[in-house]
C-alpha positions as CSV (number, residue, x, y, z in Angstrom):
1,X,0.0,0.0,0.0
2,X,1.7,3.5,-0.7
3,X,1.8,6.0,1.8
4,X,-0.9,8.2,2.4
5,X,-0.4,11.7,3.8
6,X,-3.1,14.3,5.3
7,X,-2.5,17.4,6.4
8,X,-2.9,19.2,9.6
9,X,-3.0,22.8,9.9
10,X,-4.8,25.5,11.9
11,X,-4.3,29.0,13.5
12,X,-1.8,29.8,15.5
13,X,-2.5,29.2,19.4
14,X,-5.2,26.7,18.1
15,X,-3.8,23.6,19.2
16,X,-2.7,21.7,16.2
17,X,0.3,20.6,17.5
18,X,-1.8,18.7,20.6
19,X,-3.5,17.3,17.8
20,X,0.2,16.0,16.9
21,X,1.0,14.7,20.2
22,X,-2.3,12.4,20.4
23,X,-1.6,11.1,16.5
24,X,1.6,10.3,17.8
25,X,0.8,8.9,20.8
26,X,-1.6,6.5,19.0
27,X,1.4,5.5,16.3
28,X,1.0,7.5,13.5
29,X,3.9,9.1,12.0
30,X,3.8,12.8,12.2
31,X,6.2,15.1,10.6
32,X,6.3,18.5,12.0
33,X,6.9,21.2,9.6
34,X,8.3,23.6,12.0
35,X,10.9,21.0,13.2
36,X,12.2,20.4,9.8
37,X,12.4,24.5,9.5
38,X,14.7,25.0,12.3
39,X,16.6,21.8,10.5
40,X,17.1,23.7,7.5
41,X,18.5,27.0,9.2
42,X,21.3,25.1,11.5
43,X,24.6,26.5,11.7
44,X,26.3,25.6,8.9
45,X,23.2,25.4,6.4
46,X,22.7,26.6,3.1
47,X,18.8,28.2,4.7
48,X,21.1,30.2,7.5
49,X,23.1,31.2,4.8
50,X,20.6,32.6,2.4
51,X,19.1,34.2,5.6
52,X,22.4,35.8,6.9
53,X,23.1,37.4,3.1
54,X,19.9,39.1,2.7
55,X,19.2,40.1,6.2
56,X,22.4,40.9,7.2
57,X,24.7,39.4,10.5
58,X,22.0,41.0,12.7
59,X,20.3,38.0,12.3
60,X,22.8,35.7,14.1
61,X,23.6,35.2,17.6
62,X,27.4,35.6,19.0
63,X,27.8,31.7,18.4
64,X,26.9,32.1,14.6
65,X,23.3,30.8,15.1
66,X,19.4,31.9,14.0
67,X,18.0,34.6,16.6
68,X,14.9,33.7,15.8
69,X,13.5,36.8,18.2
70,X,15.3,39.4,16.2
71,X,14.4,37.9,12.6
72,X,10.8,37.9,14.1
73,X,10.7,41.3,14.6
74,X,11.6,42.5,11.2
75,X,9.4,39.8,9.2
76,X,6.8,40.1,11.6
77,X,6.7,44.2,10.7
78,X,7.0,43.9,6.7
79,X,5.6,42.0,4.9
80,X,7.9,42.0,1.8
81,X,10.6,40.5,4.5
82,X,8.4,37.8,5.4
83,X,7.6,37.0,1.8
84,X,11.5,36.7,1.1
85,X,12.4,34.7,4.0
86,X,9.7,32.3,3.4
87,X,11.0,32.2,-0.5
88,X,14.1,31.1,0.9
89,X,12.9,28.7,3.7
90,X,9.9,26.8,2.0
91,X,11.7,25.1,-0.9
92,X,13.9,23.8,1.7
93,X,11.6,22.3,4.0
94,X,9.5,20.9,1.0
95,X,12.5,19.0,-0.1
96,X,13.3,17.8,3.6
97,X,9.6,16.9,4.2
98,X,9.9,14.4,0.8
99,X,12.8,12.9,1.8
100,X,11.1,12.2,5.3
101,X,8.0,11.0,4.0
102,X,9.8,9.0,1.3
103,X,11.5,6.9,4.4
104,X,8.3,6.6,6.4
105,X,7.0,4.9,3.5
106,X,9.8,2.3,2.5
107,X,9.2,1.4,6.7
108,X,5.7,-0.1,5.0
109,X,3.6,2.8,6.5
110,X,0.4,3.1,5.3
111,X,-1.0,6.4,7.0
112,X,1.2,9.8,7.7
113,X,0.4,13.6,8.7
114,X,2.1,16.5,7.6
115,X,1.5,19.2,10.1
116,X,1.9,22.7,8.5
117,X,0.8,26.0,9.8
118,X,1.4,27.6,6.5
119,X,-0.6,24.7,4.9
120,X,-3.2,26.6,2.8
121,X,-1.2,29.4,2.4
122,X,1.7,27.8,0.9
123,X,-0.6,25.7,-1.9
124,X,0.2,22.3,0.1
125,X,-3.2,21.4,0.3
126,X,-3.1,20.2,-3.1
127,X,-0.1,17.9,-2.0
128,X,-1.2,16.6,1.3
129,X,-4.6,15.9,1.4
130,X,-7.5,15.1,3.1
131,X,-6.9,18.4,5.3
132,X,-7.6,18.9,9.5
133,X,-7.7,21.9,10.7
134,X,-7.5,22.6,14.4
135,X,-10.0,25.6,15.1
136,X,-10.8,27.5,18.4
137,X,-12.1,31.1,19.4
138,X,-9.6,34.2,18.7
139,X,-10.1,35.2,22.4
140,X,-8.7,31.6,23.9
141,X,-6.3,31.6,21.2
142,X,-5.1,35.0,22.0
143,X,-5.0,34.1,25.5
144,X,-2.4,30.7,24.9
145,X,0.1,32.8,23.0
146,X,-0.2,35.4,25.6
147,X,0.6,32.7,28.2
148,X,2.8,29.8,26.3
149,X,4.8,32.8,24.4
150,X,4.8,35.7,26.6
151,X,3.7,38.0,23.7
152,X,2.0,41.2,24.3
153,X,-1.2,42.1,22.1
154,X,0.9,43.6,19.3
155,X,2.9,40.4,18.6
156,X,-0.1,38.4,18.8
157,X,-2.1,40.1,16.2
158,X,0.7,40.3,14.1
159,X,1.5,36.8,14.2
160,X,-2.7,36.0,13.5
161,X,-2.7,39.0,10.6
162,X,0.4,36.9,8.8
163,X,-2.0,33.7,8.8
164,X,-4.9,32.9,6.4
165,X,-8.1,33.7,8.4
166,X,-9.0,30.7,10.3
167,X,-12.2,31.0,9.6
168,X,-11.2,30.6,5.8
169,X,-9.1,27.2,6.9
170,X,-12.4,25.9,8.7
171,X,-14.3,26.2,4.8
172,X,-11.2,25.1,3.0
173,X,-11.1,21.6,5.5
174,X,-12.0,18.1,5.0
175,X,-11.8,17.8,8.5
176,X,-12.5,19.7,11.7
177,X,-11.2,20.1,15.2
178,X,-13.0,22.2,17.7
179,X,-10.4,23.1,20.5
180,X,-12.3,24.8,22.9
181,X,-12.3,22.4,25.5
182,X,-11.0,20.1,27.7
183,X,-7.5,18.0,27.0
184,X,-9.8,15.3,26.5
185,X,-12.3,16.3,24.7
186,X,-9.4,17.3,22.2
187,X,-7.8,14.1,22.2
188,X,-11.1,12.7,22.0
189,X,-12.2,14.5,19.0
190,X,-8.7,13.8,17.5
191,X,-9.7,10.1,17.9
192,X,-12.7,10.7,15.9
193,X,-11.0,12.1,13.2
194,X,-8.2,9.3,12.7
195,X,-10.9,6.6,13.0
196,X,-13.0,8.4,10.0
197,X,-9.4,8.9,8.0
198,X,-9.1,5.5,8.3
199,X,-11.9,4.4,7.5
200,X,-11.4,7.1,3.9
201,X,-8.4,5.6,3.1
202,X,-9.1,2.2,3.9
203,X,-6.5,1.6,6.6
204,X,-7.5,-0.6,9.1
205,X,-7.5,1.6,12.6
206,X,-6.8,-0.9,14.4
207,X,-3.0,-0.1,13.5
208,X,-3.0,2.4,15.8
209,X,-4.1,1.4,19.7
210,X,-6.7,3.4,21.5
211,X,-5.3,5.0,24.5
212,X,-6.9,6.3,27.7
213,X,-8.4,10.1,27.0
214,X,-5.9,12.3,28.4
């Protein structure tokens, strides 16, 4: 059977990467996009390279690394920036996310998720499909990245204006996460969803053990 691979995506502070956890908990193979990003931009790499050209040394800590806080600021305050950092980034990443998905196959995986905040936005729907989104209310969401990131209100609704609205994700999905309540009512809807992906793409579910609602 060839690999299949969904995708998960959301808004930021929505929860998608809880949704992660529980697929990976159950056994599915999850690769995170934002991992293989900060892969791509190690020391050494052709992405901190590109990066450190274009943006200039201002960019780099004292050890020769990203500081991701300072690139934030300028990408996160013009827009042309972001655009050019994500023209440099992206490519990378897709390449890196083939070659991963590429071995999770050979292993004789059936059933893999790619989770992407920049899914839609990006075209990758078209790629990695069915599509889950993780949704919950601006207000909760603003509150998590006030309290997981220490940003104050300006960060935050500059890091939500730089998304696709989520309500727009919701329409675009094949799937869909409420996150507005409990831990386990999230990982109980996130069981829902793998047992109807299963049953889609005609992998048994069984492959993946249920585990007690967290």
């Amino acid at each position: 059977m060839a690999l299949r691979v969904f995708g998960l995506t959301g808004g930021i502070g929505s929860g998608k990467s809880a949704v992660a956890q529980r697929l990976r908990a159950r056994g599915l193979p999850v690769v995170d996009a934002d991992d293989l990003a900060r892969v791509v931009v190690a020391p050494g790499s052709v992405g901190l390279q590109r990066i450190a050209e274009y943006f200039g040394p201002g960019v780099l800590t004292r050890e020769g690394e990203l500081d991701r806080a300072q690139l934030a600021k300028i990408v996160f305050s013009d827009s042309e920036a972001r655009r050019m950092l994500d023209s440099m980034i992206h490519p990378l990443v897709r390449k890196l996310a083939g070659e991963r998905f590429q071995e999770i196959g050979q292993r004789g995986e059936p059933l893999a998720c790619y989770e992407v905040p920049l899914l839609f936005e990006g075209g990758l729907d078209r790629t990695y499909h069915p599509v889950l989104v993780v949704s919950a209310p601006l207000a909760l969401r603003e509150q998590r990245l006030a309290q997981r990131d220490g940003f104050n209100p300006a960060q935050i609704a500059a890091r939500i204006a730089a998304q696709m609205p989520l309500e727009e994700k919701v329409r675009r999905a094949d799937y869909v996460i409420d996150n507005a309540g409990s831990v386990a009512e999230l990982s109980e809807a996130t069981d829902r969803v793998l047992a109807a992906l299963c049953d889609a793409l005609a992998v048994p579910v069984a492959r993946y053990p249920d585990l007690p609602l967290s």
